[in-house]
N, C-alpha and C positions, 0 to 999 in steps of 0.2 A: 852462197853464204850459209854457214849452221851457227844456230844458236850455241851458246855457251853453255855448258856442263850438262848434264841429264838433260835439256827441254828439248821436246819434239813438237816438230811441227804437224797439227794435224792433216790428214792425207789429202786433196786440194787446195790448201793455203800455203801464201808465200810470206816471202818476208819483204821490204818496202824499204830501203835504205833511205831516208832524209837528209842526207847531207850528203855530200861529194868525197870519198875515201881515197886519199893518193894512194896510186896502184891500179883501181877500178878502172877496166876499160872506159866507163862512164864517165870517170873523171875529167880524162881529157874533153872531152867534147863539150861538160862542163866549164873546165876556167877558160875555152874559146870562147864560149858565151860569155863570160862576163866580163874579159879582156877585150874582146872587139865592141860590146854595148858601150862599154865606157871610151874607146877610142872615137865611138862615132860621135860620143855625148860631146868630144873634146873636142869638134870639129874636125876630126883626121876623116883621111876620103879612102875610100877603100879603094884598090885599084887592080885586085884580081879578081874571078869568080870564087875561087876558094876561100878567099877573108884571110889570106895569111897577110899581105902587103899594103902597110896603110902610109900616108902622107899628110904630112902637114907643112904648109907655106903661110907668111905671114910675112908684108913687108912694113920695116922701120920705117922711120919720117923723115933720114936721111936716103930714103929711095932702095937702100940694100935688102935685099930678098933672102929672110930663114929660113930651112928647110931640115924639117926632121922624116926620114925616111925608116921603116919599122916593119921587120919581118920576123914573125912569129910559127914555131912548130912546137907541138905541145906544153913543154912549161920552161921553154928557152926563146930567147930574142934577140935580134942583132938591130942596132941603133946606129943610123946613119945620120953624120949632120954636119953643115958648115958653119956651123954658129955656136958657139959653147955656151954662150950665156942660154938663149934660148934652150939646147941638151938640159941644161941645170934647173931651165923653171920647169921644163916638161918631166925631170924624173922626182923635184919636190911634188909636184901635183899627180904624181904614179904613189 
């Protein structure tokens, strides 16, 4: 990363990015963190070692079993489910 217009940076200092830049290798490995903290927050269960595959089950009180299944590679995801109503409250709370 270089500074903007004429500034230089002097010869051992770096520069310290604060925020997460789409594009930055960084990045990614940033919105993984804060996409999987919040899936755990929402009780989903993680169910690889890599943290891409997460699960959610909850059953109704007529005994029927929801299941939202969610697999994540860098800033895309694929959404598995047999329940739409539940699909609908998990992507209002996304």
């Amino acid at each position: 990363m270089n500074l903007p217009g004429r500034y230089k940076l002097p010869p051992g200092k770096a520069l310290e990015c604060k925020k997460m830049l789409y594009g930055l290798k960084q990045c990614a490995f940033g919105w993984h963190e804060i996409i999987s903290g919040w899936l755990l927050e929402h009780s989903f269960e993680n169910l690889d070692t890599d943290g891409v595959t997460f699960k959610k089950e909850t059953t109704k009180l007529d005994g029927t079993v929801s299941k939202i299944l969610l697999t994540i590679h860098v800033d895309d995801a694929i959404v598995a489910t047999n329940d739409d109503e539940y699909y609908q409250k998990f992507m209002d709370k996304l």
